[in-house]
C-alpha positions as CSV (number, residue, x, y, z in Angstrom):
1,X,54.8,19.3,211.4
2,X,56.6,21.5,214.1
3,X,59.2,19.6,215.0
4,X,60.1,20.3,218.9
5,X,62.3,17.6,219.2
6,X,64.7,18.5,216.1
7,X,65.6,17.8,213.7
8,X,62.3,18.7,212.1
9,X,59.4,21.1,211.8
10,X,56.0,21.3,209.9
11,X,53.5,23.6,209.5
12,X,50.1,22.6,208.4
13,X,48.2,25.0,206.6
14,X,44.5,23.4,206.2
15,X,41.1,25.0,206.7
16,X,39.8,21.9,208.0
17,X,39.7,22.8,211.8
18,X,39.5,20.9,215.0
19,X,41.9,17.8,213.7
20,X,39.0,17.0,210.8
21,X,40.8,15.2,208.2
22,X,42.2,17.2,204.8
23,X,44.3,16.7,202.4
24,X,47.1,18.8,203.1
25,X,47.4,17.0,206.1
26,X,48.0,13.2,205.0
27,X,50.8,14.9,202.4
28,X,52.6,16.2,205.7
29,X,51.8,12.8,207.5
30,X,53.6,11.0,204.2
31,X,56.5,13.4,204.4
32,X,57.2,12.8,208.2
33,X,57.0,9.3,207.6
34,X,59.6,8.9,204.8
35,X,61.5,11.5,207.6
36,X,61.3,9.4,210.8
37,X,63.1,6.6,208.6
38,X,66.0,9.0,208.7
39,X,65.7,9.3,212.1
40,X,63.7,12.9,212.4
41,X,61.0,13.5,214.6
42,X,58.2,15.9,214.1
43,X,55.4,17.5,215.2
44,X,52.1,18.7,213.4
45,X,50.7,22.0,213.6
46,X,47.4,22.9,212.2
47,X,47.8,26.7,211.6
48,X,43.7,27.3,210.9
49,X,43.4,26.1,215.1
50,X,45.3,29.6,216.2
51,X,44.9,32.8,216.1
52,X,47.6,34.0,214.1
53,X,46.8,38.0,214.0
54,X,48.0,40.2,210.7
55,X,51.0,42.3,211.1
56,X,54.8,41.9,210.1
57,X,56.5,42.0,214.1
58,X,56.9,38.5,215.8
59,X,54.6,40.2,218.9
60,X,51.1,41.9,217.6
61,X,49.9,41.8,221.4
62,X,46.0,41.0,222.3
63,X,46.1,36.9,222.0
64,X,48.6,36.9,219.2
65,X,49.6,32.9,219.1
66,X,52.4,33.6,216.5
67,X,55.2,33.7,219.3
68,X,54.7,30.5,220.1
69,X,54.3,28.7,216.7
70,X,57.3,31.2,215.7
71,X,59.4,29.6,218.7
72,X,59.0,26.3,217.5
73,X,59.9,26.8,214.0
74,X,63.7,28.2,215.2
75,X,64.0,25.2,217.5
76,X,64.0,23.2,214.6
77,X,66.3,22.7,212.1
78,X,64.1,21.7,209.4
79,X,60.4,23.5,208.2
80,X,57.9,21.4,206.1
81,X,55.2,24.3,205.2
82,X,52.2,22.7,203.9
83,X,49.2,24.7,201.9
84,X,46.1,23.6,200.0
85,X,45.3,25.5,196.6
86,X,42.7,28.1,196.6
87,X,42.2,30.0,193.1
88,X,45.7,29.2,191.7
89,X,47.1,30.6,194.7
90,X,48.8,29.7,198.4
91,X,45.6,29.8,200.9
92,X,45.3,32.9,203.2
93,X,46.7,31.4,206.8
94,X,49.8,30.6,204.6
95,X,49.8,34.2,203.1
96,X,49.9,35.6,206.8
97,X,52.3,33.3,207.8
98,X,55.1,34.1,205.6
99,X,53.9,38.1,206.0
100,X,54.6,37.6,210.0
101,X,58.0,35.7,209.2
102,X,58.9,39.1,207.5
103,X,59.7,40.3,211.1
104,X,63.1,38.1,210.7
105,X,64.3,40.8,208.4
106,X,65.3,42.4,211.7
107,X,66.1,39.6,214.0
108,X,69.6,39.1,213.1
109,X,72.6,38.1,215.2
110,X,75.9,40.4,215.6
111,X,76.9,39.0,212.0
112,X,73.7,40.2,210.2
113,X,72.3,36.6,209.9
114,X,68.5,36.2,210.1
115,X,67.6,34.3,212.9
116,X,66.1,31.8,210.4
117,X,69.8,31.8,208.8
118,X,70.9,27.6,209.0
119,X,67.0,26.3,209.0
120,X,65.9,24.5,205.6
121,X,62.4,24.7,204.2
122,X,60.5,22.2,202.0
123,X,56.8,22.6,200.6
124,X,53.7,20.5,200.4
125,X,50.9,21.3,198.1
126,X,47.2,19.7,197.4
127,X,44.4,20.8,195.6
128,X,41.5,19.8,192.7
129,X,42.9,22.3,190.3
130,X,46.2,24.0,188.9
131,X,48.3,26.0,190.6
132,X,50.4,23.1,192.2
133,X,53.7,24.6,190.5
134,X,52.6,28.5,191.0
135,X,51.8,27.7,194.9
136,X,54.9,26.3,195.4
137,X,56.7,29.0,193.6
138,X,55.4,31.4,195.7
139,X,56.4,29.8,198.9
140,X,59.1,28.8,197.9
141,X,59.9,32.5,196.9
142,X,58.8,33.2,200.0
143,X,60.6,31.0,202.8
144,X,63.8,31.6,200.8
145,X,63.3,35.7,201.8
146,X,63.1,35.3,205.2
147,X,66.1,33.0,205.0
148,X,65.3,29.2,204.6
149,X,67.3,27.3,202.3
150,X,65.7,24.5,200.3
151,X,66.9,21.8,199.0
152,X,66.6,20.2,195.3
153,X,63.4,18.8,194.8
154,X,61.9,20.1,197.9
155,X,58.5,20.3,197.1
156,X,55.7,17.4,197.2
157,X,51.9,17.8,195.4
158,X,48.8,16.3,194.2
159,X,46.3,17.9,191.9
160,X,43.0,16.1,190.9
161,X,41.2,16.4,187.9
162,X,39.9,19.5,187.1
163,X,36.3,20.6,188.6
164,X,36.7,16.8,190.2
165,X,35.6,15.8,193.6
166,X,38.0,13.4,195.1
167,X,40.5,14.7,197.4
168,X,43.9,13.5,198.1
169,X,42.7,12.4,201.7
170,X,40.4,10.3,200.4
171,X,42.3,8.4,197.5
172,X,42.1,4.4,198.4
173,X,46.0,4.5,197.5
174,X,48.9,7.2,197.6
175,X,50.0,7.1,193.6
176,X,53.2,6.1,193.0
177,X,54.6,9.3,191.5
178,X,53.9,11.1,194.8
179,X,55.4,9.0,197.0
180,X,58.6,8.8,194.9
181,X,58.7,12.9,195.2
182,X,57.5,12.8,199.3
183,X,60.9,10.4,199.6
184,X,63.1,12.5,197.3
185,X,61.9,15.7,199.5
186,X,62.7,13.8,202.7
187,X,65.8,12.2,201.8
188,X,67.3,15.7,200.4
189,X,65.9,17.8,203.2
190,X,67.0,16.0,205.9
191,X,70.8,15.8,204.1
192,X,71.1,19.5,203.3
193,X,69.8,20.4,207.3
194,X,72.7,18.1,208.6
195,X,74.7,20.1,206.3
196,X,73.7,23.4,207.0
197,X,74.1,22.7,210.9
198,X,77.6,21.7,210.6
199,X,78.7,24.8,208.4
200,X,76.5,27.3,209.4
201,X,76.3,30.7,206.7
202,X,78.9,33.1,206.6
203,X,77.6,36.4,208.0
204,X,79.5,40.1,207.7
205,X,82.0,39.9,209.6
């Protein structure tokens, strides 16, 4: 969910193009939910739609639609990055994602701050095998490089039974213990972004 309209933002990640529906997707749906009762609007961005090209600068030229996605991530104040498992590990659009955010190394202001510096990040994960807690490590890992900051309990998943076939999109009823974490991750995101905003990071000088 890319939030345009503050104070929110989510990216999708989902290899289910053309607005098919996907798992990933209904866990970022539940999550903006729980955040619009806080008063947070969002907007959904399916990452697999654009043509994101490989490279670590916020420009690679020829089509690139990184700029744009990359705009609306630093207008909002708050990133909700969502990624299905593939083999244990975050899929590839994520991957490339967090490689092009490695360009805010750079983009810093006349105190050194990243221009990511004040933003918080939370995580979304679905999938039909393990890797839930190593996925979200590794974004976590990450989002917190390139300077998000993430609140406790920032991170929301569902696995299914191993070698199953149900998906999360397609479970009659969102389990209990999911929705408690989607709340907790809404309800502590949302707090530590109005924090951050109103005592931004120190920088060098």
């Amino acid at each position: 969910m890319i939030s345009t309209s503050r104070p929110a933002s989510r990216a999708t990640r989902t290899l289910s193009k053309g607005g098919e529906p996907s798992s990933t997707d209904r866990m970022l749906s539940l999550i903006a939910a729980a955040m619009d009762k806080a008063g947070v609007m969002t907007e959904t961005i399916r990452l697999v739609d654009f043509d994101i090209k490989p490279g670590v600068t916020s420009d690679e030229g020829d089509g690139d639609e990184w700029p744009g996605i990359r705009q609306k991530i630093l207008d909002a104040d708050i990133l909700v990055f969502g990624s299905p498992i593939w083999m244990e590990q975050p899929d590839s659009i994520s991957k490339r994602v967090l490689e092009r955010m490695d360009a805010f190394f750079d983009e810093t202001d006349d105190q050194g701050r990243m221009v990511s510096y004040g933003k918080v990040a939370a995580v979304a994960v679905v999938g039909n095998e393990d890797g839930a807690h190593h996925v979200s490590a590794e974004l976590y890992q990450g989002l917190n490089d390139v300077g998000f900051t993430l609140a406790p309990n920032a991170v929301s998943y569902w696995v299914g039974e191993a070698m199953g076939s149900t998906n999360f999109v397609d479970l009659p009823k969102v389990p209990e213990a999911v929705q408690k974490a989607v709340d907790i991750l809404a309800r502590n995101t949302v707090h530590l972004a109005k924090l951050t905003k109103d005592n931004p990071f120190p920088g060098e000088k």
